[in-house]
Backbone atoms as SQL, in Angstrom:
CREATE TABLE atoms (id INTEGER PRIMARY KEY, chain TEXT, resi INTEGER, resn TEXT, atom TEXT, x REAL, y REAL, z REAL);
INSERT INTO atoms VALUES
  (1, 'A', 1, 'UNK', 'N', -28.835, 52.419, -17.042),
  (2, 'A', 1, 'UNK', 'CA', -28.222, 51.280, -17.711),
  (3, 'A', 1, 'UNK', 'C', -26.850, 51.014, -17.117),
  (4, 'A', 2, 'UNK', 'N', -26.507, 49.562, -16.873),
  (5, 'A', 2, 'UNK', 'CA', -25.067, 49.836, -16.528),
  (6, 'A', 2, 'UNK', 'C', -24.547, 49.227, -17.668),
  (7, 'A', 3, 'UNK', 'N', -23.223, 48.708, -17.374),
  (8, 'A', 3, 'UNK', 'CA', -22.008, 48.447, -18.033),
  (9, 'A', 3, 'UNK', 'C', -22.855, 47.233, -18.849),
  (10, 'A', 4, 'UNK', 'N', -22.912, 46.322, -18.042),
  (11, 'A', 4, 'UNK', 'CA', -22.961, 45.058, -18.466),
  (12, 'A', 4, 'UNK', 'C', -24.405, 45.151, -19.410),
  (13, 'A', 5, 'UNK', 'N', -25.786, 45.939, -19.346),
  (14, 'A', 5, 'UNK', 'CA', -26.308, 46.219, -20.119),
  (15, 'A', 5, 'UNK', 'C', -26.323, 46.480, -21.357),
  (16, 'A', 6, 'UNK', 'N', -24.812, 47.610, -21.644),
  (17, 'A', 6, 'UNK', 'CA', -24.620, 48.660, -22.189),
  (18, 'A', 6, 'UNK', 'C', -23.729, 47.582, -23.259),
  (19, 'A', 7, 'UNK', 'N', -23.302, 46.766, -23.023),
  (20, 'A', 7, 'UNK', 'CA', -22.397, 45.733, -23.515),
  (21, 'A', 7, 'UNK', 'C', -23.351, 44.563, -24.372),
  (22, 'A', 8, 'UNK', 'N', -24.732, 44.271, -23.684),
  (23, 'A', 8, 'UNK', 'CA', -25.461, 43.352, -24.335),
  (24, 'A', 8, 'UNK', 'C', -25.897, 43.843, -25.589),
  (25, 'A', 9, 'UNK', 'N', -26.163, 45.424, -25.455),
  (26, 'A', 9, 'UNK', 'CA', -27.357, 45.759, -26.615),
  (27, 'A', 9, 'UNK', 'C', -26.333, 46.218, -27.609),
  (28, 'A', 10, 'UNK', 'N', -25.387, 46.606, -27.240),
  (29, 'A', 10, 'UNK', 'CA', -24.148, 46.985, -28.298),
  (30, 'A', 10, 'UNK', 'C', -23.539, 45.261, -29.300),
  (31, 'A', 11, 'UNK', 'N', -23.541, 44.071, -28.816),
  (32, 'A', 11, 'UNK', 'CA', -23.326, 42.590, -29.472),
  (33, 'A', 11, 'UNK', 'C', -24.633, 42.466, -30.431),
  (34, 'A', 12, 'UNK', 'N', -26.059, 42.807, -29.479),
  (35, 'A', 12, 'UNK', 'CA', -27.113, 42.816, -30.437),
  (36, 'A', 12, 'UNK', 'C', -27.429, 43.339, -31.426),
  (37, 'A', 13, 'UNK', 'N', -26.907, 44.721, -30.857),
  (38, 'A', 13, 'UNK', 'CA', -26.868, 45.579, -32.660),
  (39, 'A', 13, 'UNK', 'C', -26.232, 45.198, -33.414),
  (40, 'A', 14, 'UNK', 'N', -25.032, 44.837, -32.871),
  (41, 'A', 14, 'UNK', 'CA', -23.730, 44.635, -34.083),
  (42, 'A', 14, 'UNK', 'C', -24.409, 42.992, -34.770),
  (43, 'A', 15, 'UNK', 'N', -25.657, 42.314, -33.907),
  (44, 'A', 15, 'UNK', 'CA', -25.758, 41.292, -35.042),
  (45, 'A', 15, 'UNK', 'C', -26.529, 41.733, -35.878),
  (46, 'A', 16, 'UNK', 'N', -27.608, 42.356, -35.024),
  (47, 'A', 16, 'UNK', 'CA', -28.650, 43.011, -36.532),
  (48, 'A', 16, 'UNK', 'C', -27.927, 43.235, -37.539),
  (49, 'A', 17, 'UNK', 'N', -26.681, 44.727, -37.118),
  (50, 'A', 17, 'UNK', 'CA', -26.444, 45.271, -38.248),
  (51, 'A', 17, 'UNK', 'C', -25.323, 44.352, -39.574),
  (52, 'A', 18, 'UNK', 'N', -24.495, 43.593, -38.715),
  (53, 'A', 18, 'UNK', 'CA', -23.457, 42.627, -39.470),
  (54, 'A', 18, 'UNK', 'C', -23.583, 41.189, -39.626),
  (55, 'A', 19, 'UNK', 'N', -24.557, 40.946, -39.259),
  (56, 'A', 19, 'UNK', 'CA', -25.074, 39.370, -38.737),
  (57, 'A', 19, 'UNK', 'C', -23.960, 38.730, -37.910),
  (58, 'A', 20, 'UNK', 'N', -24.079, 37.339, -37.832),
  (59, 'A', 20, 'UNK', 'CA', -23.375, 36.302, -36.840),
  (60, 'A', 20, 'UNK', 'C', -21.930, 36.426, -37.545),
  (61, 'A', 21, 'UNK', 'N', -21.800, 35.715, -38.750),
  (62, 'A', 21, 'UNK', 'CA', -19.850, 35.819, -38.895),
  (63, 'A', 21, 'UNK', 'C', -19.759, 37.143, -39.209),
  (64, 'A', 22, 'UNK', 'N', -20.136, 37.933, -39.746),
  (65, 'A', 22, 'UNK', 'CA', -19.262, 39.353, -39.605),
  (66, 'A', 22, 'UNK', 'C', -19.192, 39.630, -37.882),
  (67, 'A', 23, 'UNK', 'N', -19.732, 39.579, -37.414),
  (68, 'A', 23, 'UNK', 'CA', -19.449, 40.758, -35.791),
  (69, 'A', 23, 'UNK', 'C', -18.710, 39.359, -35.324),
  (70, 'A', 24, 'UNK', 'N', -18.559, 38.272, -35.684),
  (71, 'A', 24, 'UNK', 'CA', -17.673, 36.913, -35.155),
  (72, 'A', 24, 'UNK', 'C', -16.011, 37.985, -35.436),
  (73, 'A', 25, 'UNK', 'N', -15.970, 37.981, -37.018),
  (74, 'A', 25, 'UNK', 'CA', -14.838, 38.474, -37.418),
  (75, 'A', 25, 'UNK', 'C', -13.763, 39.702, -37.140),
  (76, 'A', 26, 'UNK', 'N', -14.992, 40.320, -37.267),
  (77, 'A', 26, 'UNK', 'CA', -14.825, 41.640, -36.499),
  (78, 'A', 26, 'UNK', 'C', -14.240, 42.166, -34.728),
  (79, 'A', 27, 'UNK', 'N', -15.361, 41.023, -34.015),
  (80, 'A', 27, 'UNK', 'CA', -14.824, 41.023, -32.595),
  (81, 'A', 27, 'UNK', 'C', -13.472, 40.584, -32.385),
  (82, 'A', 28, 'UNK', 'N', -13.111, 39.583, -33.746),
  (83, 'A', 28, 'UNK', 'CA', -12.106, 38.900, -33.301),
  (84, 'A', 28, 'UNK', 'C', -10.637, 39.992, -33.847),
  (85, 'A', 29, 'UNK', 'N', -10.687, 40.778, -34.920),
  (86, 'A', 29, 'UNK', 'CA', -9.982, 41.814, -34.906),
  (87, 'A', 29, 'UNK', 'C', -10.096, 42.776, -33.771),
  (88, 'A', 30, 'UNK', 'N', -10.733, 43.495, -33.397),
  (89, 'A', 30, 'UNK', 'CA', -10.904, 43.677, -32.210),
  (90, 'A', 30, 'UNK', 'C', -10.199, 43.325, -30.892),
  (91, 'A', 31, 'UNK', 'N', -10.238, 41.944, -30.663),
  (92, 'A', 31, 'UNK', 'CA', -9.455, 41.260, -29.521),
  (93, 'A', 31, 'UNK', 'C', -7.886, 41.548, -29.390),
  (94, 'A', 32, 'UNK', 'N', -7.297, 41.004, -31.145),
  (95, 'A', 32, 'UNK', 'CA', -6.456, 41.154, -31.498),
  (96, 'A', 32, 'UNK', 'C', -5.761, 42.455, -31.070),
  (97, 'A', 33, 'UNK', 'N', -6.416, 43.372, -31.550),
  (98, 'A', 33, 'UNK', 'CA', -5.919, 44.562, -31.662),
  (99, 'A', 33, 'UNK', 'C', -5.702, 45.091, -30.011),
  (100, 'A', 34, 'UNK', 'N', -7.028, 45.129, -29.218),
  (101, 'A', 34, 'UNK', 'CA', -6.521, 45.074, -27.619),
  (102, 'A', 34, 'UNK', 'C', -5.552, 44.565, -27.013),
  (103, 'A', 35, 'UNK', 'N', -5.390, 43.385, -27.338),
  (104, 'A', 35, 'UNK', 'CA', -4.188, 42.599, -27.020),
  (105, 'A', 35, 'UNK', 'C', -2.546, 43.036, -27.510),
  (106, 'A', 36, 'UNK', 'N', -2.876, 43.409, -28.286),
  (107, 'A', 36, 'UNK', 'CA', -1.377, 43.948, -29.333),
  (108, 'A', 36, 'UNK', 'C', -0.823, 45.117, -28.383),
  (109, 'A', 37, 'UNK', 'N', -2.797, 46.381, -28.249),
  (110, 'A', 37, 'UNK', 'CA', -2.510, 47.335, -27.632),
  (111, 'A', 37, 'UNK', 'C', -1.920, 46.578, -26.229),
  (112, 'A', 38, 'UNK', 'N', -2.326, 46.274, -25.420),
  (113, 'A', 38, 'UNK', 'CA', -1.842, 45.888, -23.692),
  (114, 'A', 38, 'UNK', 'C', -0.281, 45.424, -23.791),
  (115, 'A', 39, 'UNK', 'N', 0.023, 44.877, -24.862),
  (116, 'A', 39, 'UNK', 'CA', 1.227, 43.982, -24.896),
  (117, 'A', 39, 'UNK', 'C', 2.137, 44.885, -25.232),
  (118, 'A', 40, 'UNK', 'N', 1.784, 46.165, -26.135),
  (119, 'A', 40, 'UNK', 'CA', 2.740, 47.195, -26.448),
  (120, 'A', 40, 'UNK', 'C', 2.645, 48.053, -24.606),
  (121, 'A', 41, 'UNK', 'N', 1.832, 48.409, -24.074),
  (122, 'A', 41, 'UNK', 'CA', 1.644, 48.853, -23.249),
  (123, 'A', 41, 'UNK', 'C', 2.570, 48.221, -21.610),
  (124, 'A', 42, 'UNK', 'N', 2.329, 46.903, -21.881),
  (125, 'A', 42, 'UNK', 'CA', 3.466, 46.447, -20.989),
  (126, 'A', 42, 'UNK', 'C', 4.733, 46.784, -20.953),
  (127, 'A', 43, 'UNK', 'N', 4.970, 46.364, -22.300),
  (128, 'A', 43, 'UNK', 'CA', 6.779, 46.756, -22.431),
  (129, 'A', 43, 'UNK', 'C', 7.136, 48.192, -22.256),
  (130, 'A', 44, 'UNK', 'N', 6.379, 49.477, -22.618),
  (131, 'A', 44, 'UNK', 'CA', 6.254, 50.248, -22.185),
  (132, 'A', 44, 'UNK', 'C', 6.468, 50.386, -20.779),
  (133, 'A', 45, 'UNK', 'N', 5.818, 49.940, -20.061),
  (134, 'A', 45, 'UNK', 'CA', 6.386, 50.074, -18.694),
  (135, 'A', 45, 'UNK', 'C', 7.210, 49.329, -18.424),
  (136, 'A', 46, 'UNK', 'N', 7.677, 48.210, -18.818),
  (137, 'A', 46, 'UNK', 'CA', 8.768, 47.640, -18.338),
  (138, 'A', 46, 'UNK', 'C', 10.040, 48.607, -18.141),
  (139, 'A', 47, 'UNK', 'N', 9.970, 49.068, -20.203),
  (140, 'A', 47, 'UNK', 'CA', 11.240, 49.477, -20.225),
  (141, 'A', 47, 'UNK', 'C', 11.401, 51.014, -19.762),
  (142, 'A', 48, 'UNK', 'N', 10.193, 51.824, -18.785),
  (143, 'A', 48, 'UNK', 'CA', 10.505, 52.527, -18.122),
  (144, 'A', 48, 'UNK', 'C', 10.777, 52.547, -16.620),
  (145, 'A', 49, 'UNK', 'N', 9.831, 51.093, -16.274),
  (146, 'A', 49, 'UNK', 'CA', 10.665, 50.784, -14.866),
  (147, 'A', 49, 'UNK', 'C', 11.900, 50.492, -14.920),
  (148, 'A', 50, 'UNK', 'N', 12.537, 50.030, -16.268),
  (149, 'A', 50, 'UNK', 'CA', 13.899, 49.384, -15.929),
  (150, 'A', 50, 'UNK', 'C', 14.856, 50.783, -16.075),
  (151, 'A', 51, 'UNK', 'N', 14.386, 51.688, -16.812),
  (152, 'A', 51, 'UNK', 'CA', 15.725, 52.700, -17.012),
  (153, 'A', 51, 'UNK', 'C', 16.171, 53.479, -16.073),
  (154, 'A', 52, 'UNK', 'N', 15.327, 53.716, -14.679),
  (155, 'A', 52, 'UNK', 'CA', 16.529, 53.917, -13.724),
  (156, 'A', 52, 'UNK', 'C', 17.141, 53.186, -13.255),
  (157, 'A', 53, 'UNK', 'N', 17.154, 51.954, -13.290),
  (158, 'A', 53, 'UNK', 'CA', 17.846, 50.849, -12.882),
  (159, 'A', 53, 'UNK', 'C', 19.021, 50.969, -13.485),
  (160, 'A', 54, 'UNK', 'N', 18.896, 51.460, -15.035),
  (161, 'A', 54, 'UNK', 'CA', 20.405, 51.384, -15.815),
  (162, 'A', 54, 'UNK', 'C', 21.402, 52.641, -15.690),
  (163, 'A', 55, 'UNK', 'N', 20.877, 53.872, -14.922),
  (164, 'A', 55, 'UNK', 'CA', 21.672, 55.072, -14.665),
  (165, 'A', 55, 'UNK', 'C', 22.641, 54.583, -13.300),
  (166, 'A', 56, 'UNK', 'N', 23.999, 54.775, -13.498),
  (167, 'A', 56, 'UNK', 'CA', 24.695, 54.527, -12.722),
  (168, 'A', 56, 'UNK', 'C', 24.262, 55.658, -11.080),
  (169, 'A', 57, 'UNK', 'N', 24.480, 55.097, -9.978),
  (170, 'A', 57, 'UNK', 'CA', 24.184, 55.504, -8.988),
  (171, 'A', 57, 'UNK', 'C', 25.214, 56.404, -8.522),
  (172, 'A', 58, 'UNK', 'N', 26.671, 55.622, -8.963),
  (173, 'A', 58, 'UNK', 'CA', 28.087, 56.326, -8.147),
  (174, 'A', 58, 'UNK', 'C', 28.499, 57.605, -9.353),
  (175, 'A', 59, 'UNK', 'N', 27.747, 58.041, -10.007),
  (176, 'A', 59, 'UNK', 'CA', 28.126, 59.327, -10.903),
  (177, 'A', 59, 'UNK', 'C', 28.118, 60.626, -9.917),
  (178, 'A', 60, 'UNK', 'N', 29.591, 61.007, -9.667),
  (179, 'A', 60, 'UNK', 'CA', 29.467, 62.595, -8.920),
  (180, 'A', 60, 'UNK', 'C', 28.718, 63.505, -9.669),
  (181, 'A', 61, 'UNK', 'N', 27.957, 64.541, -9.520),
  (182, 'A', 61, 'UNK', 'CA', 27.546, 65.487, -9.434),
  (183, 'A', 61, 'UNK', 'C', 27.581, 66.482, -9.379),
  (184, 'A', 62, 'UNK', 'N', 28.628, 67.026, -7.882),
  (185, 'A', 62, 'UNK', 'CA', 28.591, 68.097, -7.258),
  (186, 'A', 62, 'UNK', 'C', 30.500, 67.915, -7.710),
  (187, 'A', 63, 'UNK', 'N', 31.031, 69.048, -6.958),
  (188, 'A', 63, 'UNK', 'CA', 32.708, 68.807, -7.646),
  (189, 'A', 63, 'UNK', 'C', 32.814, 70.527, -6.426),
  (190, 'A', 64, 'UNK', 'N', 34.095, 70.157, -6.015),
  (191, 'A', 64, 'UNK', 'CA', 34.770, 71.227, -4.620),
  (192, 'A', 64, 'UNK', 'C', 35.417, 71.920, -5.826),
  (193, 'A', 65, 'UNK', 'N', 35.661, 73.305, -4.848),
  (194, 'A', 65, 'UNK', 'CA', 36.342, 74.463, -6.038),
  (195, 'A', 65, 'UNK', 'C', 37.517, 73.852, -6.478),
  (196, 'A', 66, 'UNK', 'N', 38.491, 72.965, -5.833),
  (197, 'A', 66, 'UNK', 'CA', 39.807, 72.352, -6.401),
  (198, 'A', 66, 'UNK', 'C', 39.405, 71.401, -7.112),
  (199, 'A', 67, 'UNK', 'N', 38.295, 70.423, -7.319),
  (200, 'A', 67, 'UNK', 'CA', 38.448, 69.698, -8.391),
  (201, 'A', 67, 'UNK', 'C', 37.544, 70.597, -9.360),
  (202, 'A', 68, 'UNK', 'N', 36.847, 71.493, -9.528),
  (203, 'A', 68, 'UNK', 'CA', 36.681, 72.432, -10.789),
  (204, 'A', 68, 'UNK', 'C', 37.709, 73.268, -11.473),
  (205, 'A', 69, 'UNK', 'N', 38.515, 73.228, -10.341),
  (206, 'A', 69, 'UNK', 'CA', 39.686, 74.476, -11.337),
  (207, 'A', 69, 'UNK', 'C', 40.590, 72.838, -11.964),
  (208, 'A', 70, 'UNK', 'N', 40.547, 71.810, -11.467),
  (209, 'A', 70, 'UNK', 'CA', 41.816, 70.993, -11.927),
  (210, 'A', 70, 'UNK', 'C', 40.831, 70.220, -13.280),
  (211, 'A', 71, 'UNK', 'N', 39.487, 70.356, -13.390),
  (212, 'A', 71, 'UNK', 'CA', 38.784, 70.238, -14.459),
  (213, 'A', 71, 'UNK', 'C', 39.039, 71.275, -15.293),
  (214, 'A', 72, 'UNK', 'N', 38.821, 72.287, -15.473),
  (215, 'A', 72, 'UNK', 'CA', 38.776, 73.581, -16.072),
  (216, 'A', 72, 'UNK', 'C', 40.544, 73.468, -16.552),
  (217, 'A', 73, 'UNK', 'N', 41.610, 73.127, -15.917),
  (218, 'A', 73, 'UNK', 'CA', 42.555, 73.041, -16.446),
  (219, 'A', 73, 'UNK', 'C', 43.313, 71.991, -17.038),
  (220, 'A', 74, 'UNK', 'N', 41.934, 70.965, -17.342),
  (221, 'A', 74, 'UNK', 'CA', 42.177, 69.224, -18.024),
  (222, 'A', 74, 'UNK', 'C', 41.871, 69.841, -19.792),
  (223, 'A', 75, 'UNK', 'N', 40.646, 70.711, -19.596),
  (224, 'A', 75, 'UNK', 'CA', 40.115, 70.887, -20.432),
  (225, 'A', 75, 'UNK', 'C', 38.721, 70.087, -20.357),
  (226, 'A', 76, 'UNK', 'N', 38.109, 69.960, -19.062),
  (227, 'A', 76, 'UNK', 'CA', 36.984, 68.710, -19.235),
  (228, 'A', 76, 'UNK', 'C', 36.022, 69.432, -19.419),
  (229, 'A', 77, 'UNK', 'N', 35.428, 70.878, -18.191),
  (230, 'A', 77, 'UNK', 'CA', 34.197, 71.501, -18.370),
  (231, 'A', 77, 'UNK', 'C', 34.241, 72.075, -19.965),
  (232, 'A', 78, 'UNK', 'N', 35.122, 72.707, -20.213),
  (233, 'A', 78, 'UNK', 'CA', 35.255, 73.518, -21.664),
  (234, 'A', 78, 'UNK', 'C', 34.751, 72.707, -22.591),
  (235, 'A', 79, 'UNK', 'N', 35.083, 71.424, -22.277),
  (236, 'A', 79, 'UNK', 'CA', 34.545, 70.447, -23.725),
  (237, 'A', 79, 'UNK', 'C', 32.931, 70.325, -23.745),
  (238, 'A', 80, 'UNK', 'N', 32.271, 70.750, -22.740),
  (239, 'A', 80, 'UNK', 'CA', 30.801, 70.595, -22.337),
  (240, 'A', 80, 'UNK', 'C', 30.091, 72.037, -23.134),
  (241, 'A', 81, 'UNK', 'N', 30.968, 73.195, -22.871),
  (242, 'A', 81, 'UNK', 'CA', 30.725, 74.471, -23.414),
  (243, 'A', 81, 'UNK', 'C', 30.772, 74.775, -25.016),
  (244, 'A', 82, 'UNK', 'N', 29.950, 75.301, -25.346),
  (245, 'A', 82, 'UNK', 'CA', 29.301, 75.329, -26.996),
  (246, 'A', 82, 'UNK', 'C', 31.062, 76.361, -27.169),
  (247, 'A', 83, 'UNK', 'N', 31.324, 76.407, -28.432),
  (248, 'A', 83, 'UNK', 'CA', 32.177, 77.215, -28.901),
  (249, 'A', 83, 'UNK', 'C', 31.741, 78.278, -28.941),
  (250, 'A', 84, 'UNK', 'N', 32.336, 79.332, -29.087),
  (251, 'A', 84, 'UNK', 'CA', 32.573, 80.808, -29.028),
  (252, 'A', 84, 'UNK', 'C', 33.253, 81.195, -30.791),
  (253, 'A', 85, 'UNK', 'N', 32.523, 81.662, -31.722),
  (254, 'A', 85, 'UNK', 'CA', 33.370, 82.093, -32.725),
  (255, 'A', 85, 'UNK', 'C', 34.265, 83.553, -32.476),
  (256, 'A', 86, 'UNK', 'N', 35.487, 83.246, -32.630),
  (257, 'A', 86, 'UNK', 'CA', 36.573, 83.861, -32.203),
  (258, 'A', 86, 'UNK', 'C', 36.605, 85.544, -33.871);
Protein backbone atom coordinates (compact mmCIF):
# COMPACT_ATOMS: atom_id res chain seq x y z
CA UNK A 1 0.00 0.00 0.00
CA UNK A 2 1.44 3.35 -0.39
CA UNK A 3 0.88 6.70 1.02
CA UNK A 4 -1.63 7.93 -1.16
CA UNK A 5 -3.64 4.61 -0.71
CA UNK A 6 -3.18 4.64 2.88
CA UNK A 7 -4.77 8.21 2.88
CA UNK A 8 -7.92 7.16 0.70
CA UNK A 9 -9.13 4.31 2.94
CA UNK A 10 -8.38 6.26 6.15
CA UNK A 11 -11.22 9.54 4.57
CA UNK A 12 -13.40 6.39 3.80
CA UNK A 13 -13.49 5.06 7.10
CA UNK A 14 -13.72 8.21 8.76
CA UNK A 15 -17.04 8.57 6.51
CA UNK A 16 -18.45 5.28 7.39
CA UNK A 17 -17.60 5.82 10.84
CA UNK A 18 -18.64 9.83 11.26
CA UNK A 19 -20.50 10.40 8.09
CA UNK A 20 -20.00 13.49 5.63
CA UNK A 21 -20.29 16.72 8.16
CA UNK A 22 -18.71 15.15 11.05
CA UNK A 23 -15.23 14.02 9.28
CA UNK A 24 -16.04 17.68 7.21
CA UNK A 25 -15.70 19.16 10.86
CA UNK A 26 -13.35 17.28 12.20
CA UNK A 27 -10.79 17.48 9.19
CA UNK A 28 -11.29 20.95 9.48
CA UNK A 29 -10.05 21.03 13.22
CA UNK A 30 -7.46 19.08 12.18
CA UNK A 31 -6.14 21.55 9.48
CA UNK A 32 -6.40 24.13 11.97
CA UNK A 33 -4.50 22.57 14.40
CA UNK A 34 -1.49 21.62 11.75
CA UNK A 35 -1.38 24.93 10.78
CA UNK A 36 -1.19 26.51 14.32
CA UNK A 37 1.37 23.54 14.80
CA UNK A 38 3.80 24.76 11.54
CA UNK A 39 3.19 28.41 12.43
CA UNK A 40 4.38 27.82 16.08
CA UNK A 41 7.15 25.83 14.50
CA UNK A 42 8.32 28.62 12.24
CA UNK A 43 8.81 31.18 14.76
CA UNK A 44 10.61 28.70 16.53
CA UNK A 45 13.15 28.76 14.13
CA UNK A 46 13.13 32.10 13.37
CA UNK A 47 13.74 33.11 16.79
CA UNK A 48 16.60 30.64 16.95
CA UNK A 49 18.15 31.65 13.76
CA UNK A 50 17.98 35.14 14.94
CA UNK A 51 19.70 34.72 18.46
CA UNK A 52 23.11 34.52 17.33
CA UNK A 53 22.66 37.35 15.41
CA UNK A 54 21.85 39.23 18.76
CA UNK A 55 25.18 38.04 20.78
CA UNK A 56 27.59 40.73 20.38
CA UNK A 57 30.65 39.59 18.26
CA UNK A 58 33.35 42.23 19.81
CA UNK A 59 32.91 40.62 23.52
CA UNK A 60 36.66 39.71 24.75
CA UNK A 61 37.00 36.48 26.09
CA UNK A 62 40.42 35.71 26.67
CA UNK A 63 42.23 38.64 29.06
CA UNK A 64 46.61 38.77 29.36
CA UNK A 65 47.93 38.20 32.95
CA UNK A 66 48.00 42.26 33.32
CA UNK A 67 44.56 42.80 32.46
CA UNK A 68 43.49 39.87 35.03
CA UNK A 69 45.42 41.13 37.89
CA UNK A 70 44.04 44.91 37.02
CA UNK A 71 40.50 43.01 37.01
CA UNK A 72 41.07 41.11 40.15
CA UNK A 73 42.09 44.50 41.62
CA UNK A 74 38.75 46.50 40.18
CA UNK A 75 36.99 43.95 41.97
CA UNK A 76 35.41 42.65 38.54
CA UNK A 77 36.35 38.72 38.54
CA UNK A 78 35.42 38.53 42.43
CA UNK A 79 31.98 39.84 41.63
CA UNK A 80 31.52 36.67 39.25
CA UNK A 81 32.73 34.38 42.33
CA UNK A 82 29.94 32.87 44.68
CA UNK A 83 30.73 34.18 48.31
CA UNK A 84 32.70 32.40 50.77
CA UNK A 85 30.98 32.45 54.37
CA UNK A 86 33.64 33.98 56.42
Amino acid sequence: MGFGTEVLLMIILGLVVLGPKRLHTVLQHVARIRADFEKASRSIKSQLAAEPEGVPHNVKTEFTDEEMTSLHRQGGPSMLLPETPE
